[in-house]
N, C-alpha and C positions, 0 to 999 in steps of 0.2 A: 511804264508798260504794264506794268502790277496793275494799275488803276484803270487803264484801259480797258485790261480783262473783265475787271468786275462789273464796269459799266455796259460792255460788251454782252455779258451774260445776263442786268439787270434788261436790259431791250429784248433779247429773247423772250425771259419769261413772260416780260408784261405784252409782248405782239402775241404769246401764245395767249394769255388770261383774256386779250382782249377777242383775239379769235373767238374763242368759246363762248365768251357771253354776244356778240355778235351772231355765230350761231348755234342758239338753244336748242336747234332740232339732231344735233349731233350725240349721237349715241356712242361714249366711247365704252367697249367690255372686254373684259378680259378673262383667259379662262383659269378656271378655278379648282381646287381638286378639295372634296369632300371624303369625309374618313366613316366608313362603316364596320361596328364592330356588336356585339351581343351587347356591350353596354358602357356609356361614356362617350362615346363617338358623337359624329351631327347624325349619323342615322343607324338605325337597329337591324333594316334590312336592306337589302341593294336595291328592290323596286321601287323603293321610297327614297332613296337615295337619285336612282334612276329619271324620278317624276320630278324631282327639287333640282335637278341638275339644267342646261344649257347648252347649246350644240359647244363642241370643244371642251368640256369639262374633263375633270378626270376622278373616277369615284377610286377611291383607294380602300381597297378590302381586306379585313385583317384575316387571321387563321379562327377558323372555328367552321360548323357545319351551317348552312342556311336552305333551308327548307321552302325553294322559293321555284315560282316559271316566270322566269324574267321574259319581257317583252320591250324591245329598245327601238325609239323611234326617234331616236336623237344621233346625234354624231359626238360619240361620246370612247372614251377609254376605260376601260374595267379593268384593274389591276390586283389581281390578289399578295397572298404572302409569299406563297408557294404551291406550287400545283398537287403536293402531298398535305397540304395541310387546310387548303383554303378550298370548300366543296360546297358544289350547288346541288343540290339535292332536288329530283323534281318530282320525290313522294310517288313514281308510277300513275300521276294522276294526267299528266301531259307533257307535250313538249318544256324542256329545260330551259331553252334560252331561244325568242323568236327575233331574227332582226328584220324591219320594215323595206320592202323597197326603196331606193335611193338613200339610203342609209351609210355611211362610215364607221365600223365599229371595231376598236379592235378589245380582244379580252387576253388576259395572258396569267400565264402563273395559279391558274387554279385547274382543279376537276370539275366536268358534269358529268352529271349522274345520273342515274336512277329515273330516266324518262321512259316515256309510252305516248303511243300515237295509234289511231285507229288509221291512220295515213301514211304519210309517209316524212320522217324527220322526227326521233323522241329524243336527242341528244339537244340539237339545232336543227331550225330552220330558219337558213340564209336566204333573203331576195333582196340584200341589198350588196355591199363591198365589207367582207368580213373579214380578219386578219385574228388569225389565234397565235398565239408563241407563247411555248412553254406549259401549254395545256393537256390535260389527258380527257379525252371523251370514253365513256367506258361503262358497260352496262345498260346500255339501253336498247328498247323494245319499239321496232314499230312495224306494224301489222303490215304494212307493203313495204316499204324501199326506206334505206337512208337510216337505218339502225342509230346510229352514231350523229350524223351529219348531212342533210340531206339542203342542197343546195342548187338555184337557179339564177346566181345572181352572181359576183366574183369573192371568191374563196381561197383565200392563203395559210397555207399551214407550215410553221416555224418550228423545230424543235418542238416538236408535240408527237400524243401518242393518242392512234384509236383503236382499241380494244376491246374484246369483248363485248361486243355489238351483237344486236340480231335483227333483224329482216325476216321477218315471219310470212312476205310474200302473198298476204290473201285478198281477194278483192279484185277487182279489175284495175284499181291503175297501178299496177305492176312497173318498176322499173329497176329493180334490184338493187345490187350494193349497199351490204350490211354494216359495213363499217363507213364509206361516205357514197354516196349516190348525188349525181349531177346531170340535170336536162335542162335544155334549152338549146335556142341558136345562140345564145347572147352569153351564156354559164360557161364561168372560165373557173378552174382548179388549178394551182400552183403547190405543188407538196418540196418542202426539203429538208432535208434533215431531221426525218418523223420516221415515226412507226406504223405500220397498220400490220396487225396483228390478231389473231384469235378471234376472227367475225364469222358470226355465223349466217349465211342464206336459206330457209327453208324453203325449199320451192316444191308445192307435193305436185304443179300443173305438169304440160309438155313445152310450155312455152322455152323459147331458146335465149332466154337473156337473164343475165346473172352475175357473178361479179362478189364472192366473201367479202373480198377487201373493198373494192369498190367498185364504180359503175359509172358509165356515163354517155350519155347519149346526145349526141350533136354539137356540144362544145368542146372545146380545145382544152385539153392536160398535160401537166410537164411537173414529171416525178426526178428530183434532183438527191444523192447522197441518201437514201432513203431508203427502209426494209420492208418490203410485204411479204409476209413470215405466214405462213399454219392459218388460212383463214379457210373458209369451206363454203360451197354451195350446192345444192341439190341436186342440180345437174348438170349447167354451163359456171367456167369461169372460176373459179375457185381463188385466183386470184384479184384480176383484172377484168374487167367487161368493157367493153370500150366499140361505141358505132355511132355511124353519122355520115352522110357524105359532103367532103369536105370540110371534117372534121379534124385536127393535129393532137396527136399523144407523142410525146417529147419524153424519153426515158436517160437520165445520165445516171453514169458511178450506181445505179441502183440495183438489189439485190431482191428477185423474186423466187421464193424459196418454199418447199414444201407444203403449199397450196393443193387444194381436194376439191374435185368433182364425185358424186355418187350418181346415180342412176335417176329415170324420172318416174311417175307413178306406173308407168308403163312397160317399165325395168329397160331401155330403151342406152346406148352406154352416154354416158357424159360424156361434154366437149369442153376444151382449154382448162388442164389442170392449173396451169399457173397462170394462162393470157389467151383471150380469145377479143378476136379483133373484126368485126364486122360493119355492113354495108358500106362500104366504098370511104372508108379513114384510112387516113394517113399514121404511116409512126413510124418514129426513127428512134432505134435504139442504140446507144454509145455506152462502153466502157461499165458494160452490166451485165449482171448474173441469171438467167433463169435455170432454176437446176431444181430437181428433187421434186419436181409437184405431181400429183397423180390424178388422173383422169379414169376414172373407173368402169 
């Protein structure tokens, strides 16, 4: 029986050997994960790691700061050490991390930083399927909408944090939410188990859309286990901004707390301290908190 076996598995491999040289045009690949660190690693910075990479790779990032605006056109995994210790720094010079449309990306375990946009998205801009876990977005600037996170494509947020964002609101294409901002028909947002926190909306117009924390217009949202704490906008929304007809906002176990409206240039009072829900959407709220937010 012994000897059967062995002959048994010598036929296997030699029908496989022979497969493959029968056909040459067979590409077989496999994915691969490449190591990026300041020094000794395969690569120095994630862009270059990013460009060397394969659809399905997985770049694995060590701790240190990297002073980089990633742009991913691949279907790739960004893994850092830890989201306290492993930081994209995007110098205030531009968007921090862009992902392409039709893209798969997911990033996890580190901070972005330190973006700006004369647009809208200084943190990320998603147009493609984006997946963050374990990430903090936090400190960034862009001159209209999407402070933090500004997305048109599908957006999932894991155990992550967005913080201290701004939305400076100026310009004409306006569509608010400082800490993540979402438009489209086709732009979906999934939050759970995340933070949104501390964002700020400047809006000096009279226009009525707004949204601290965040924002979204025409596509479906669903906030699961999750805090939108102290975020603020100029005039609507302070927390939530949410329209579209036939649109879905899906609220569970979530807690909307302490969220600011202020007034507009026209001292005119603000609308939805914590959640303001317009043009003809849908939303169902289950086993959640809104309490504490002011409307001025």
């Amino acid at each position: 029986m012994k000897t059967n076996r062995i002959y048994g598995m010598k036929l296997h491999c030699l029908s496989l050997i022979l497969a493959l040289w029968a056909f040459p045009f067979l590409n077989l690949s496999f994915a691969e994960t490449s190591t990026v660190c300041p020094a000794g690693c395969d690569y120095g910075t994630i862009q270059s790691a990013i460009d060397g990479s394969a659809s399905g790779d997985t770049i694995s990032v060590s701790a240190g700061t990297y002073t980089e605006n990633l742009s991913i056109s691949k279907n790739i995994i960004v893994a850092g050490n830890a989201a306290t210790t492993t930081i994209i720094d995007g110098n205030a010079l531009a968007t921090v991390v862009t992902v392409a449309p039709n893209i798969v990306v997911t990033l996890s375990d580190l901070t972005i930083t330190n973006g700006y946009t004369e647009t809208n998205g200084a943190g990320m801009a998603n147009e493609g399927d984006a997946t963050i876990q374990g990430v903090i977005v936090s400190s960034n600037t862009a001159k209209q909408g999407g402070g933090g996170i500004y997305n048109t494509g599908v957006l999932t947020v894991t155990n992550s944090t967005i913080a201290d964002n701004i939305g400076m609101t100026l310009g004409t294409g306006f569509i608010g939410g400082a800490g993540i901002a979402s438009a489209g028909l086709t732009a979906v947002v999934d939050i759970s188990n995340s933070i949104i926190s501390n964002n700020r909306l400047n809006r000096p117009g009279t226009d009525d859309r707004g949204g601290g924390g965040l924002s979204s217009k025409n596509g479906d949202v669903t906030i699961t286990d999750s805090l939108i704490d102290s975020n603020s906008s100029g005039y609507s929304a302070g927390g939530i901004y949410f329209a579209g007809s036939g649109a879905e906002l899906t609220i569970y176990r979530t807690r909307i707390t302490a969220n600011e409206t202020g007034t507009d240039s026209n001292r005119n009072t603000g609308r939805g301290g914590g959640l303001s829900l317009r043009g003809g959407s849908t939303t169902l709220i289950d086993q959640s908190l809104i309490d504490g937010n002011i409307s001025a």
